[in-house]
VMD Tcl script that draws the C-alpha trace (Angstrom):
set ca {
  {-15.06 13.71 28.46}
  {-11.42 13.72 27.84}
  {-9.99 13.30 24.68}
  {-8.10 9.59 24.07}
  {-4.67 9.41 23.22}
  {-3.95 7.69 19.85}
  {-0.12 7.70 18.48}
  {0.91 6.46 14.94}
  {4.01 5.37 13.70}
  {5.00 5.14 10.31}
  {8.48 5.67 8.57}
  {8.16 8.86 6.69}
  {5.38 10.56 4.58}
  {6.71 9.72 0.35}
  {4.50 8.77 -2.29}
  {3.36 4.57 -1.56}
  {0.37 3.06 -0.63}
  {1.38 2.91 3.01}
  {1.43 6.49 3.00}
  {-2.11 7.01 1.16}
  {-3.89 5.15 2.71}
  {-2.53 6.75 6.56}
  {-3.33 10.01 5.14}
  {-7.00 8.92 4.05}
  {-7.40 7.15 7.61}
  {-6.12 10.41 9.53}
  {-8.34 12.52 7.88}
  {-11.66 10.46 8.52}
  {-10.08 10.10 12.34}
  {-12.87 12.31 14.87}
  {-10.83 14.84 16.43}
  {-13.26 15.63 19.20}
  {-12.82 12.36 20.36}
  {-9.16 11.67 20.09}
  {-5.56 13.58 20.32}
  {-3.38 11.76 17.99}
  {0.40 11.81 17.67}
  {2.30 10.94 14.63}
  {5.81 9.09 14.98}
  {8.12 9.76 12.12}
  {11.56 7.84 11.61}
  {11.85 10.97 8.94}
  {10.06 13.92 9.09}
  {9.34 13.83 5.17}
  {7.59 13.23 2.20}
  {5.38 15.10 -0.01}
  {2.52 14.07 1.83}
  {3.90 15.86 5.21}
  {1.38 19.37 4.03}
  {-1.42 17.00 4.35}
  {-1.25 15.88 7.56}
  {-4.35 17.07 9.16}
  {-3.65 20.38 11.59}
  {-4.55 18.97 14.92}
  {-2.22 16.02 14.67}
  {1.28 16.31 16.64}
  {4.14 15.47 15.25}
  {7.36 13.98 16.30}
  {10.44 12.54 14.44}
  {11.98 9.36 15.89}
  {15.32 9.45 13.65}
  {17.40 6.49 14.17}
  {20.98 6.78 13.86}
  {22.90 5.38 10.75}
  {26.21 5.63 11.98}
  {28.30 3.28 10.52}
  {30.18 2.25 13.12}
  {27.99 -0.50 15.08}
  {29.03 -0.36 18.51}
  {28.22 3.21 18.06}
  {24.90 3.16 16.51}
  {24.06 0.44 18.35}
  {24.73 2.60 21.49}
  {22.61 5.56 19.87}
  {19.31 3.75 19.11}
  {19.58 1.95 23.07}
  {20.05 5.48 24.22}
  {16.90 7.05 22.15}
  {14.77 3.47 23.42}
  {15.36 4.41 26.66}
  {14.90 8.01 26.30}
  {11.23 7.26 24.84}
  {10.64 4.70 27.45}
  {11.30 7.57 30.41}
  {8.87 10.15 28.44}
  {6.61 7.40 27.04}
  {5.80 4.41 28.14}
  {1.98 3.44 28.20}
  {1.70 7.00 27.95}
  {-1.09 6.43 24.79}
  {-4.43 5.03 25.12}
  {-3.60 3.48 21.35}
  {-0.31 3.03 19.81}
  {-0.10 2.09 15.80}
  {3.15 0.72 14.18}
  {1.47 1.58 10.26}
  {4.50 0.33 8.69}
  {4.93 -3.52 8.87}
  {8.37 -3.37 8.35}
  {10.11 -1.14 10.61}
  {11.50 -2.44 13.67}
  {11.48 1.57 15.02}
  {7.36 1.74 14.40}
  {7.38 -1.45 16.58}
  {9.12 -0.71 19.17}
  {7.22 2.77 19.08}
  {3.95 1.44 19.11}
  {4.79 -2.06 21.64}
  {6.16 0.13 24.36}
  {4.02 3.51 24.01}
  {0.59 1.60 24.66}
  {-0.68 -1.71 26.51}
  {-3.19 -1.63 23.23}
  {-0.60 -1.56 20.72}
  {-1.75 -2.56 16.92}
  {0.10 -3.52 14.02}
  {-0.99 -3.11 10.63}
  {-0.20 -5.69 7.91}
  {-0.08 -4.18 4.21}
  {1.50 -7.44 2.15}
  {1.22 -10.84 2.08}
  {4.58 -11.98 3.81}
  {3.87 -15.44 2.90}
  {3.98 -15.01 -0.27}
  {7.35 -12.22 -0.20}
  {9.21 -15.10 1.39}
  {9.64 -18.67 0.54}
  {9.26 -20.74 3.44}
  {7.40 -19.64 7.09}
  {11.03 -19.87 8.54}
  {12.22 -16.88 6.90}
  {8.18 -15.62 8.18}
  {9.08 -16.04 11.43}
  {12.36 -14.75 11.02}
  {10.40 -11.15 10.09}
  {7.77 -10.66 12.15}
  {9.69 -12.47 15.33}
  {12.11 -9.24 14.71}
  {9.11 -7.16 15.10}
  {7.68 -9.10 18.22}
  {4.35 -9.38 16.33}
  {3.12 -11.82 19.54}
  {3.65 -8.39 21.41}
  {0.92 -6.87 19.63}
  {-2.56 -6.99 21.02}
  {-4.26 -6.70 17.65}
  {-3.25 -6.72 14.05}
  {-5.02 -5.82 11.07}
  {-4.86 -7.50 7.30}
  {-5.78 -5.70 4.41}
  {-6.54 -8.63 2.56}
  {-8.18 -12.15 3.95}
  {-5.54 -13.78 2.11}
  {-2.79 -12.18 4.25}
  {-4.53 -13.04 7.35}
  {-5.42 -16.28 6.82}
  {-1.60 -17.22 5.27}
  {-0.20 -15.67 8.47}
  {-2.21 -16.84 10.95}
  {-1.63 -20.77 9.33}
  {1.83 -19.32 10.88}
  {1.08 -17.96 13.87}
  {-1.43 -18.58 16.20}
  {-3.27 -15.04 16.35}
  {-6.56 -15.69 14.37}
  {-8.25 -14.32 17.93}
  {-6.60 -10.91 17.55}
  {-6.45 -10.41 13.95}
  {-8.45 -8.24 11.54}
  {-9.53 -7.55 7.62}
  {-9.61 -3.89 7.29}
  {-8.84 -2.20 4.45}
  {-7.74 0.73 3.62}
  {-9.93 4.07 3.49}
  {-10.26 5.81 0.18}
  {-11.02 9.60 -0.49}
  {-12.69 9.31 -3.47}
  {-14.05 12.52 -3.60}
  {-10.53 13.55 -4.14}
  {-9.78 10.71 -6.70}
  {-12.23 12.12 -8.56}
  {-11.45 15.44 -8.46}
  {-8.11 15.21 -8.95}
  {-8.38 12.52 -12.20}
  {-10.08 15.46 -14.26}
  {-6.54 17.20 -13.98}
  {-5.67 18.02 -17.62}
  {-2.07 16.66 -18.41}
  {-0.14 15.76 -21.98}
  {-0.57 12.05 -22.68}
  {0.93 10.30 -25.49}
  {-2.39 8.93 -27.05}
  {-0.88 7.56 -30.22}
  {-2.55 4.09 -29.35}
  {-6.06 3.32 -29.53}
  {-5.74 1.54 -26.25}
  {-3.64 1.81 -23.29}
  {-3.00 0.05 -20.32}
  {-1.14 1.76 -16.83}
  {0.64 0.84 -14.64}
  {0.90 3.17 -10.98}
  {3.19 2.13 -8.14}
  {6.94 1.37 -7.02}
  {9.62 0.49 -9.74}
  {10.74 -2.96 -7.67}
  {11.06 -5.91 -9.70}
  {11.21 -8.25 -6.35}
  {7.38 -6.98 -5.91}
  {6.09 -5.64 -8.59}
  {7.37 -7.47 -11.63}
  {7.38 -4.70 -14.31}
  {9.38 -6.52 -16.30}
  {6.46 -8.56 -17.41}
  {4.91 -5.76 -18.99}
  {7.40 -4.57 -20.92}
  {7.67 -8.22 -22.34}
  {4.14 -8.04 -23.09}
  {4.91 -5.08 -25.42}
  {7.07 -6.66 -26.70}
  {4.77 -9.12 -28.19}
  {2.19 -6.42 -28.89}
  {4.78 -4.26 -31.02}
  {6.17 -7.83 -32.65}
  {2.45 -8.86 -33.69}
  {1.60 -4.89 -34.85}
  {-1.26 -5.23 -32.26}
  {-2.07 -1.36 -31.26}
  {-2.10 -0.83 -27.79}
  {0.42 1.12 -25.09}
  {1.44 0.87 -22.03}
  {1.79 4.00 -19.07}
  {3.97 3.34 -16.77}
  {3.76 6.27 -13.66}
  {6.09 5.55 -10.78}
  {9.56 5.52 -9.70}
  {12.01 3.40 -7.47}
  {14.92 1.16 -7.66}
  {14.59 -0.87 -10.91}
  {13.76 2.32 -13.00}
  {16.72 2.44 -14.96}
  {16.90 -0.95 -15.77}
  {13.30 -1.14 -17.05}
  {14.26 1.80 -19.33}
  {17.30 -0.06 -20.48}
  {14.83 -3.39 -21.55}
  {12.54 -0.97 -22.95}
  {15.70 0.70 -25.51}
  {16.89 -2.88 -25.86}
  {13.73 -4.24 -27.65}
  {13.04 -0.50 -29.14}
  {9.58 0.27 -27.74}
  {7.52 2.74 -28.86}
  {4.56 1.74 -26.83}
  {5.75 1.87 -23.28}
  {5.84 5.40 -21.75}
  {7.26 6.48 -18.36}
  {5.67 9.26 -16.85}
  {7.57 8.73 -13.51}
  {6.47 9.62 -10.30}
  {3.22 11.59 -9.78}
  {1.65 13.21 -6.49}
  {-1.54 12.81 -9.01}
  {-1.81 9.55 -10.98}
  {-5.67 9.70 -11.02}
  {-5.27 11.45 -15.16}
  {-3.45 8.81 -16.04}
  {-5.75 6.20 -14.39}
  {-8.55 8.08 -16.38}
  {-7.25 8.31 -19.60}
  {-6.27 4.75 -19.61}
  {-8.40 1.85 -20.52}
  {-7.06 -0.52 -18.12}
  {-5.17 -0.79 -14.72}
  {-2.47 -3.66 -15.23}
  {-0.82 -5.11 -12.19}
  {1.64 -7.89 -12.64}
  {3.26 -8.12 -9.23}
  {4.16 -11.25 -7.63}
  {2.23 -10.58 -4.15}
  {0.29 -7.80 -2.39}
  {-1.85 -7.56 0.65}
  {-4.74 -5.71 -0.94}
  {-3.34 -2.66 -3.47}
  {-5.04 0.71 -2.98}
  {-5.12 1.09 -7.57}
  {-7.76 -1.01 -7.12}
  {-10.14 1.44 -5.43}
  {-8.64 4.09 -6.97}
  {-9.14 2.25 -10.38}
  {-13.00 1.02 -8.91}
  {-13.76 4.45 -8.66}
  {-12.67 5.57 -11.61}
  {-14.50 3.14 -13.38}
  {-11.49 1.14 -14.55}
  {-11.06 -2.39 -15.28}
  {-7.91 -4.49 -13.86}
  {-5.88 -7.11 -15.28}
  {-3.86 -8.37 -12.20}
  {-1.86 -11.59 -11.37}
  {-2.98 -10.90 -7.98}
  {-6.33 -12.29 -6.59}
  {-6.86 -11.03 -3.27}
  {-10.11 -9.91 -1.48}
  {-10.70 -7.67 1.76}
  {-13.94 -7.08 4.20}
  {-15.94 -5.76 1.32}
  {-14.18 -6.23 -2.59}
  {-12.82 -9.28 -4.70}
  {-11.81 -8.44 -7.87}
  {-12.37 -11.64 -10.20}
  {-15.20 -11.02 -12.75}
  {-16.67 -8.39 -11.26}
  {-14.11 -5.64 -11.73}
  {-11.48 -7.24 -13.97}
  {-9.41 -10.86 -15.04}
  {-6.91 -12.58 -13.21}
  {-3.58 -13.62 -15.08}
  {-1.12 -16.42 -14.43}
  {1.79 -15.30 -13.23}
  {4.20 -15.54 -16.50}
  {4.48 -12.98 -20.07}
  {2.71 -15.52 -22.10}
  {-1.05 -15.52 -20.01}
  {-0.94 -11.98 -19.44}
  {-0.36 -11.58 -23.18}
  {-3.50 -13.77 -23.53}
  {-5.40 -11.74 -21.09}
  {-4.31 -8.45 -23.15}
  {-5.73 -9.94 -26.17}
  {-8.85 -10.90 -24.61}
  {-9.92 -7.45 -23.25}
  {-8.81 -5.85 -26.49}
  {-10.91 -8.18 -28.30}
  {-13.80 -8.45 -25.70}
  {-13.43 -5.39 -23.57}
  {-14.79 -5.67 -19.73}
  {-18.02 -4.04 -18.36}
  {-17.96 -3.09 -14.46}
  {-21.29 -4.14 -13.83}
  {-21.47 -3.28 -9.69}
  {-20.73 0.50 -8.08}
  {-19.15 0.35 -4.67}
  {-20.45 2.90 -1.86}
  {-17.23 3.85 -0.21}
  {-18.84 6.30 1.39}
  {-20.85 3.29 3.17}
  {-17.42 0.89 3.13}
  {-15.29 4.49 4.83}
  {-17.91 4.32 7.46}
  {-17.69 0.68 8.35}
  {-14.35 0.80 8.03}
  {-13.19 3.63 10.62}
  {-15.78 2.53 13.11}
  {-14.31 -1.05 13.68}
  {-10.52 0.73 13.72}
  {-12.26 3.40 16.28}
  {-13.65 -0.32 18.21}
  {-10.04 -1.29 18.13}
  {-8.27 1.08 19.25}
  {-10.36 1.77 22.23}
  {-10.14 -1.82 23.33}
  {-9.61 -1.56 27.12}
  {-5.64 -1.73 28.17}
  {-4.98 -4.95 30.02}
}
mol new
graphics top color blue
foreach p $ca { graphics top sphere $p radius 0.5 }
foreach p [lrange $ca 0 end-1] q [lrange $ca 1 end] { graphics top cylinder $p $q radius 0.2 }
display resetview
């Protein structure tokens, strides 16, 4: 029986969640029963060495020029150069990046089963379902023949939006945790001057992620004498500025360890995962934090096809410096017990088979 023809498009390989959790998914992929392609915008990343062997690899690099009748006539020239070589040429075609109009395109044209995968919770990102619209309308998400949510609260928010409930998903992401285990027992140099500690691991965006809160908290910590410190492991746009409101209120007890290929030692010596973003769709620390044994504080409740997080793997906090403070206090005072192990091995299974169902839905 012939092998089925599977392409993915993502925009490059980096350290993010995104990028994890394709990496996790195209490992557990069966390679006797499918040829997959992989669609780079840029052929990088420090994840690009672990990229399974049998997986092709192409780089769709769209032009930046800045003149816009000129890139404008570049990109049209590469569309219609991929439509010649391309189209419906896939059994399965995968835009894995929500939002790149490039992955769309990719995937929309390359396949008649063409799937988009949703990693956030637009609805919350933007402020009204016009500026919704205005997103996934620019990546033709009624195009797609299936799409597939991370989080039941994504999914349900989007499809109060659009009317796609009958094609939509909740699959989340795979996790090697084999590896996350292996990898936390790393020996590295931790400042351990605290009794407790608290870390953070992702992107340095305040739009998202909301860092700013914890520094605020540590502020109150260090103003109250209350011994505890915060890891912060990550990089991105709003780096400097959290270093600059760190110097400002002369803090002691936030560290930046910046960004790691391996932030499962600093998961492991930590006491807590903190998370004080404004939205996700379902973040991959919380596995990795699950299987480390690791409870969350998060001002982000959100559930997928398996795990919720309230009570039985950490708090929720209200989304301002004063709660989270609270919250702080509490599990300092009170600690948290994960009472519940999670079978990922089981959950991996479960997972890949109902992508494998999807993807070999049969073309129209």
């Amino acid at each position: 029986m012939s092998k089925k023809k599977i392409l993915f498009a993502v925009y490059n390989l980096d350290i993010g969640g995104i990028e994890i959790s394709l990496i996790n998914l195209l490992k557990n992929i069966n390679y006797e029963k499918y040829d997959i392609t992989l669609v780079l915008e840029k052929k990088e990343g420090i994840f690009l060495d672990e990229v399974p062997k049998q997986i092709k690899i192409i780089e769709y690099k769209v032009s930046q020029n800045k003149i816009l009748v000129i890139r404008k006539f570049i990109n049209f020239c590469k569309q219609l150069n991929w439509k010649f070589h391309y189209k419906n040429h896939y059994d399965c075609a995968i835009s894995y990046a929500t939002y790149s109009k490039p992955c769309s395109f990719l995937a929309r044209i390359s396949s008649n089963n063409s799937i988009l995968f949703v990693h956030s919770n637009y609805c919350q990102l933007y402020s009204d379902n016009v500026l919704v619209k205005k997103f996934f309308d620019g990546i033709t998400i009624d195009k797609f023949k299936s799409i597939i949510f991370v989080s039941n609260e994504a999914k349900n928010d989007l499809c109060g939006v659009y009317e796609i409930a009958n094609k939509s998903f909740v699959i989340n992401n795979l996790i090697d945790y084999n590896r996350i285990i292996k990898l936390s027992k790393v020996n590295i140099n931790l400042d351990l001057r605290y009794s407790k500690n608290f870390v953070f691991v992702g992107r340095l965006d305040e739009s998202s992620k909301k860092v700013s809160r914890i520094i605020e908290v540590a502020k109150k910590c260090k103003d109250k004498k209350i011994d505890v410190g915060f890891w912060i492991v990550g990089d991105g746009p709003d780096l400097k500025s959290y270093i600059d409101l760190k110097e400002k209120y002369k803090l002691d007890n936030v560290i930046f360890y910046g960004q790691q290929k391996n932030p499962y030692p600093y998961m492991s010596n930590a006491d807590y995962l903190i998370l004080t973003s404004s939205y996700e769709g379902f973040p991959v620390v919380y596995n990795e934090a699950i299987i480390l044994g690791k409870p969350i504080l998060t001002t982000v409740d959100v559930s997928d096809d398996f795990i919720s997080i309230p009570n039985r793997f950490g708090i929720i906090a209200k989304h301002n410096v004063d709660d989270i403070f609270d919250k702080v206090i509490y599990l300092l005072n009170n600690g948290f017990v994960i009472k519940e192990k999670v079978n990922f091995k089981s959950i991996n299974n479960s997972r890949i088979k109902k992508i494998e169902e999807i993807m070999e839905y049969k073309n129209d």
